[in-house]
C-alpha positions as a Markdown table, in Angstrom:
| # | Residue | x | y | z |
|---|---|---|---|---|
| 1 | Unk | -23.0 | 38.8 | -53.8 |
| 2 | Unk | -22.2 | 40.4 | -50.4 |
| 3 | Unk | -18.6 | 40.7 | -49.6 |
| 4 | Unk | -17.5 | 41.7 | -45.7 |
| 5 | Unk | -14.9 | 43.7 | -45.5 |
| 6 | Unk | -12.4 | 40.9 | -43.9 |
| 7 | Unk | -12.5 | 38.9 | -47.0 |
| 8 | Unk | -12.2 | 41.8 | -49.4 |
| 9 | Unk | -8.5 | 41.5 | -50.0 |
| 10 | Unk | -8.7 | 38.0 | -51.3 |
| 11 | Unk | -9.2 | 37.3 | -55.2 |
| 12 | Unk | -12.4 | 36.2 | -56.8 |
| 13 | Unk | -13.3 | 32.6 | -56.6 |
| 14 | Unk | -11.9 | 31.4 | -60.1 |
| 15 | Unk | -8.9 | 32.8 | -59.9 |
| 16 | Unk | -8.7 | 32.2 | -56.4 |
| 17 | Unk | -8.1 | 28.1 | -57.1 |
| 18 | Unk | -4.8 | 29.1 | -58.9 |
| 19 | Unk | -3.9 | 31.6 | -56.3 |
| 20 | Unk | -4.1 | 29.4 | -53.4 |
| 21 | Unk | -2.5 | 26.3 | -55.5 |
| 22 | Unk | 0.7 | 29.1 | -56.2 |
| 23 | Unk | 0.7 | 30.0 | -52.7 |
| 24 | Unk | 0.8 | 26.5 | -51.0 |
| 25 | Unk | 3.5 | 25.4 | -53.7 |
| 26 | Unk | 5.8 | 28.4 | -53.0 |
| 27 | Unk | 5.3 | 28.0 | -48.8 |
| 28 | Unk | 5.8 | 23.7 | -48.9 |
| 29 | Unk | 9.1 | 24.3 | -50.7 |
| 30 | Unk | 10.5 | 26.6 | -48.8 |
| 31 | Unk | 9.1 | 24.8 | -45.7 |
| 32 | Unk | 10.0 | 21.6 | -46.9 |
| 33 | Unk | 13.6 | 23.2 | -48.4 |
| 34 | Unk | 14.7 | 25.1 | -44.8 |
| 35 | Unk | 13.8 | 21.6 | -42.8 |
| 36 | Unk | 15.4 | 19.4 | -45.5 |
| 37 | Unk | 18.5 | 21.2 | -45.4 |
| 38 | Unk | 18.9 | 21.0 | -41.4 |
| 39 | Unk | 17.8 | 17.3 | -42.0 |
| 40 | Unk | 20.2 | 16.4 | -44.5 |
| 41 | Unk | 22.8 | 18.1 | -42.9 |
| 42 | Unk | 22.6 | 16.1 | -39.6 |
| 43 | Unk | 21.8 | 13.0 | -41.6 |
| 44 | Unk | 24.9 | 13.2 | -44.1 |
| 45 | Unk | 28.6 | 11.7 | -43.1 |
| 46 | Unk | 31.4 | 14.1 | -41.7 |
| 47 | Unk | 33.1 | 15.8 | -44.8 |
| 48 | Unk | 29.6 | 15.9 | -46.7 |
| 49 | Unk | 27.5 | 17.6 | -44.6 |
| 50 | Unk | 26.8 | 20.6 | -47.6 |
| 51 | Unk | 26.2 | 17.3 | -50.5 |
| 52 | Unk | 23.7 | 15.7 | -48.1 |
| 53 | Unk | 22.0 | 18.9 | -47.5 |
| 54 | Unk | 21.7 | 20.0 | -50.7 |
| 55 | Unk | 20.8 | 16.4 | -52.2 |
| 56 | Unk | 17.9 | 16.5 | -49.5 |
| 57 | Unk | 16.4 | 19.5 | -50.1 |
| 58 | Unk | 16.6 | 19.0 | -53.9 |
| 59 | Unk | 14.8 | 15.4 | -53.4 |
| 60 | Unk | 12.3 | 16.0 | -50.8 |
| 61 | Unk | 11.3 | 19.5 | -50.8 |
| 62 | Unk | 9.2 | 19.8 | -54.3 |
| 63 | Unk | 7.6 | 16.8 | -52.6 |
| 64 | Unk | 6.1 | 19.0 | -49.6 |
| 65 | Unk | 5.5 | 22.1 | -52.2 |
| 66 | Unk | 3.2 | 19.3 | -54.4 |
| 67 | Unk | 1.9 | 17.9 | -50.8 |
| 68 | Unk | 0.8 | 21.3 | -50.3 |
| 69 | Unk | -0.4 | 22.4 | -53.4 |
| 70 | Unk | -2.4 | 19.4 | -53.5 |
| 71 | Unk | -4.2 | 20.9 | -50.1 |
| 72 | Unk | -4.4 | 24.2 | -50.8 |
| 73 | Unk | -6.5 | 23.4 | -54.3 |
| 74 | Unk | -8.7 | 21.1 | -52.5 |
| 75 | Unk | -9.5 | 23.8 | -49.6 |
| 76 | Unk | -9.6 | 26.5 | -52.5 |
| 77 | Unk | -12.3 | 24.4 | -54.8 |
| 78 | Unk | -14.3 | 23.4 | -51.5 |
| 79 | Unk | -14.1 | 27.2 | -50.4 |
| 80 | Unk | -15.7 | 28.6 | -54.1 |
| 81 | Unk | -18.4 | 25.9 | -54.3 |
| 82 | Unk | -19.4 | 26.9 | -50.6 |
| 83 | Unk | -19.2 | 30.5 | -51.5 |
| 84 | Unk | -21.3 | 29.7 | -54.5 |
| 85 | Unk | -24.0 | 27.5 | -52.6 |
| 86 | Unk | -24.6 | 29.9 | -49.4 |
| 87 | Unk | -24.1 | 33.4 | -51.3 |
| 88 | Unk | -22.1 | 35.0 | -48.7 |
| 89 | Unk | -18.1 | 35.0 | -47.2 |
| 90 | Unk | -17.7 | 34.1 | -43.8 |
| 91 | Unk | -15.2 | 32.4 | -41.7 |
| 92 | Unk | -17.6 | 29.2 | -41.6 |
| 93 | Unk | -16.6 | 28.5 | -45.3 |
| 94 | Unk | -13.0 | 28.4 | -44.6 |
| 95 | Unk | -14.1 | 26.0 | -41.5 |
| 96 | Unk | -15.9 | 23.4 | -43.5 |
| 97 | Unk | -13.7 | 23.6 | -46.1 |
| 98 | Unk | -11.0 | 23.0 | -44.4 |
| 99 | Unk | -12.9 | 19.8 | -42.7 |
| 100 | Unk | -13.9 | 18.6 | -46.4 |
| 101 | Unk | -10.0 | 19.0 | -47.7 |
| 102 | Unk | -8.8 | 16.9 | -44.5 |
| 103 | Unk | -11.5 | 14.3 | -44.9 |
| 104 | Unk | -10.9 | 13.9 | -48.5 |
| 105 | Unk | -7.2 | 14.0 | -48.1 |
| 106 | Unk | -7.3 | 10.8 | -45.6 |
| 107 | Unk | -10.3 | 8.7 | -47.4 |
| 108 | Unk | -7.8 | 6.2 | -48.8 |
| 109 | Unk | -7.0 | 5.1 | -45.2 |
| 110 | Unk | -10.8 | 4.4 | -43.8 |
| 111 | Unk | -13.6 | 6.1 | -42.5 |
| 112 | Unk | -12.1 | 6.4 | -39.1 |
| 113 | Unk | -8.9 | 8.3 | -40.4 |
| 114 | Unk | -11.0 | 10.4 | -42.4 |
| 115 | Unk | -13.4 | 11.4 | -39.7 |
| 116 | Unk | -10.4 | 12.2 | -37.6 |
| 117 | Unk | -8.6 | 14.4 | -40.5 |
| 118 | Unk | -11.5 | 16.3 | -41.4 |
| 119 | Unk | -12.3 | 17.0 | -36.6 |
| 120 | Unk | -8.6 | 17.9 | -37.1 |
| 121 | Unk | -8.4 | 20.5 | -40.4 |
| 122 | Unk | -12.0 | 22.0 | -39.3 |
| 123 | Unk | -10.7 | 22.7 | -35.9 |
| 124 | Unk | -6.7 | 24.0 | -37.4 |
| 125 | Unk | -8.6 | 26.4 | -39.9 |
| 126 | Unk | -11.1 | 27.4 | -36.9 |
| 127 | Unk | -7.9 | 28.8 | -34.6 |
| 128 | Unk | -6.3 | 30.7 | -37.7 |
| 129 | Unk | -9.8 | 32.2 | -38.5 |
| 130 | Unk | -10.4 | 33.4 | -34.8 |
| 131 | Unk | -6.8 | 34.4 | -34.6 |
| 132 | Unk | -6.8 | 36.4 | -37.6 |
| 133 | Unk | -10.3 | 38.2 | -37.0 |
| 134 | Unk | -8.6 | 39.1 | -33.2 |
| 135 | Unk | -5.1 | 41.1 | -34.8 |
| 136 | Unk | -7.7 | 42.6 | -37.2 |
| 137 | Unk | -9.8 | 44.0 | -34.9 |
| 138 | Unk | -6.5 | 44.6 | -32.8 |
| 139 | Unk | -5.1 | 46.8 | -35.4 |
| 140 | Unk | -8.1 | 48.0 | -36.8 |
| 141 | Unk | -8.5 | 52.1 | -36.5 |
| 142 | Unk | -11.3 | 52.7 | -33.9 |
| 143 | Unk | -14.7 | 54.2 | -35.7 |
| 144 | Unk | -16.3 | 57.3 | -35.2 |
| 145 | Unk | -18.7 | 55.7 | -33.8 |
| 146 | Unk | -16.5 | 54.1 | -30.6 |
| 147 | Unk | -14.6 | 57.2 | -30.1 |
| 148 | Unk | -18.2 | 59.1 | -29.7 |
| 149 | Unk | -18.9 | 56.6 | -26.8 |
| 150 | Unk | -15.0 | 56.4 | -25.7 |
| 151 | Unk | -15.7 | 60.4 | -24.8 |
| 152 | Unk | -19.1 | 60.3 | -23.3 |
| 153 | Unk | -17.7 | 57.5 | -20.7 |
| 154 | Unk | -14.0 | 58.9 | -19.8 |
| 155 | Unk | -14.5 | 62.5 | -18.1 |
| 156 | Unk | -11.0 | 63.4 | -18.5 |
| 157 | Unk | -11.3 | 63.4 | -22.9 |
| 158 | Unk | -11.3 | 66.8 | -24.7 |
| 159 | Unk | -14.6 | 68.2 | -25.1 |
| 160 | Unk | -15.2 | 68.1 | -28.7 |
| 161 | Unk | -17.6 | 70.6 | -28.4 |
| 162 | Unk | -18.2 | 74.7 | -27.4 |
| 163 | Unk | -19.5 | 75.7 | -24.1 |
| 164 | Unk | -18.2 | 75.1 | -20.1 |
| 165 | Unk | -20.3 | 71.9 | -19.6 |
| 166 | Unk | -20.1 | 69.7 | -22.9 |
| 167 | Unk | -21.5 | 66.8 | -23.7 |
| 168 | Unk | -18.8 | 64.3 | -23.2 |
| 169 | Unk | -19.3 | 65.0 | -19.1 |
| 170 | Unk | -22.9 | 63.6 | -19.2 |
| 171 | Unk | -24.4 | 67.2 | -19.1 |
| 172 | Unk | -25.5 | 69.1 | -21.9 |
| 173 | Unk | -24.2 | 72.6 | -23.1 |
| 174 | Unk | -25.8 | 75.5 | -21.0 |
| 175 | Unk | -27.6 | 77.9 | -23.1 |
| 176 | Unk | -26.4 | 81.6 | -23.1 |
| 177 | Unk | -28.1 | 83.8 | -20.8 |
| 178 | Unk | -31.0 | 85.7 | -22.6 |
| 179 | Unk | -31.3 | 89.5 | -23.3 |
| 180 | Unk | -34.2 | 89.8 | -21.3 |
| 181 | Unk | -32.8 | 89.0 | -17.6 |
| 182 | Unk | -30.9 | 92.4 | -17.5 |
| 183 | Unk | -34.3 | 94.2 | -18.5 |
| 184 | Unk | -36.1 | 92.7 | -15.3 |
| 185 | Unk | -33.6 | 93.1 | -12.6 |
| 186 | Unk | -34.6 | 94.8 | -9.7 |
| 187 | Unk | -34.3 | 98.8 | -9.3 |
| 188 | Unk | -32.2 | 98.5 | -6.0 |
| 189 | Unk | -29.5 | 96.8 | -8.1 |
| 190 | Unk | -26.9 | 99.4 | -9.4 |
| 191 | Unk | -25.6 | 97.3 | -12.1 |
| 192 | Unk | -29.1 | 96.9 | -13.8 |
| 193 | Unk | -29.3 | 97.9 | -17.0 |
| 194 | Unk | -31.9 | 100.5 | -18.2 |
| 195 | Unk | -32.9 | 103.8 | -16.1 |
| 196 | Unk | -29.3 | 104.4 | -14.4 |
| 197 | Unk | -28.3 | 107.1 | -11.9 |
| 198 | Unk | -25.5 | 108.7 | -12.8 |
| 199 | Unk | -23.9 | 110.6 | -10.6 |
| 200 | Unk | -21.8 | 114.4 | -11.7 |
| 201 | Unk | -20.1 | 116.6 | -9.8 |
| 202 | Unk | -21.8 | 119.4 | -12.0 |
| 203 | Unk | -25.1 | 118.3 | -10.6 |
| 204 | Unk | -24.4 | 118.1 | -6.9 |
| 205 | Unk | -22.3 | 121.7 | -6.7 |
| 206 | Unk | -25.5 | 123.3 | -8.3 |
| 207 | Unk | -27.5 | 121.7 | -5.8 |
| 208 | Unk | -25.6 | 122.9 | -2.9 |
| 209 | Unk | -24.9 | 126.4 | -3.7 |
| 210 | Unk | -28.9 | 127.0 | -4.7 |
| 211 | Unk | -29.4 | 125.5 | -1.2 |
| 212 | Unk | -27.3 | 128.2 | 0.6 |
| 213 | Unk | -28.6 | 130.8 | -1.0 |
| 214 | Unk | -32.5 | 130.2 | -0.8 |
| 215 | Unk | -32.2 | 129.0 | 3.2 |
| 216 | Unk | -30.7 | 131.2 | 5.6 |
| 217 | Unk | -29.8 | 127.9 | 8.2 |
| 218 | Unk | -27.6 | 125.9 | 6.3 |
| 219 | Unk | -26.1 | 122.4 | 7.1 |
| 220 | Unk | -22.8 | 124.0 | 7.3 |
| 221 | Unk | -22.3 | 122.8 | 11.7 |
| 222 | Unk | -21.0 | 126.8 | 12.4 |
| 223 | Unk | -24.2 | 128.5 | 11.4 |
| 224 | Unk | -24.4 | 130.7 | 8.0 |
| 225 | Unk | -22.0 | 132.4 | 6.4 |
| 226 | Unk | -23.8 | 135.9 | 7.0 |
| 227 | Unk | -22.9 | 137.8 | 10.2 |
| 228 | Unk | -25.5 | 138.4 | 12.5 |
């Protein structure tokens, strides 16, 4: 049976009756204990304000915790049979259920009252559905899918990748420059690569004196350096 992972917290469907039954016991008395107490308290004579508290929480309270005990095995038992009958755990099961438990709940009292329990409990478990799915996908961790798009739409992330121009800025990475582009540069350009001239102060002082001495005119401005 396929299981979403907002449901997967919750206990299997047999044990999930007793579960729910425990839970809505243990919540109606202390509900019921916490109002009683202020009620009996306000209710009871001067001088016997802490007898008339305690004697009301002691008489009414277990009342609320069976009152809602009774509701939350009725919700629980409609919820497995649902879950059973549509093979799958969604928030619509804890919707009709909860419509089902209200309208059984008020059948003694007509079909009117019952059609108006079951509007009411379908529409009660409809806000705590929608308002727990919103603080879970409040608090839920962001995937690696979202923060992949968060990046590509906000140019002021971290690239998450090498290069000048990543990615996340809508361009992609700029490919090195190739080996071949310094072979095939011009051969005005100094700073191309392959056949350099170099340039040696060796070379040139050769140059000149081999000059003077084969050519009587020189380019010295005074004439040569013989006297005529």
């Amino acid at each position: 049976m396929p299981r979403q992972s907002g449901f997967a917290d919750r206990e299997p469907c047999p044990w999930r009756i007793v579960d729910d039954v425990g839970g809505a016991f243990c919540m109606g008395n202390i509900g019921g204990g916490i109002w009683h107490s202020i009620k009996g308290a306000r209710m009871a004579p001067a001088g016997a304000r802490l007898a008339g508290s305690l004697s009301a929480v002691q008489a009414r309270a277990p009342v609320l915790g069976g009152q809602f005990a009774v509701w939350g095995g009725l919700f629980a038992c409609c919820d497995c049979t649902l879950t059973a009958v549509r093979q799958k755990e969604d928030p619509w099961n804890s919707i009709i259920s909860g419509a089902a438990t209200g309208g059984v709940l008020a059948a003694r009292a007509g079909p009117r009252a019952m059609a108006s329990a079951a509007v009411v409990g379908g529409v009660l478990l409809a806000l705590i559905e929608g308002m727990g799915i919103m603080f879970t996908k409040m608090t839920a961790p962001p995937s690696p899918d979202d923060m992949l798009a968060q990046q590509r739409m906000d140019p002021t992330a971290p690239p998450t990748q090498g290069g000048l121009f990543p990615t996340s800025m809508g361009g992609g990475a700029l490919a090195p420059p190739s080996s071949s582009s310094s072979s095939t540069a011009p051969p005005s350009d100094p700073f191309a690569g392959g056949d350099s001239t170099t340039f040696s102060t060796e070379s040139s002082t050769s140059s000149m004196s081999d000059n003077n001495s084969s050519d009587g005119s020189s380019w010295w401005p005074f004439g040569s350096s013989q006297s005529t």
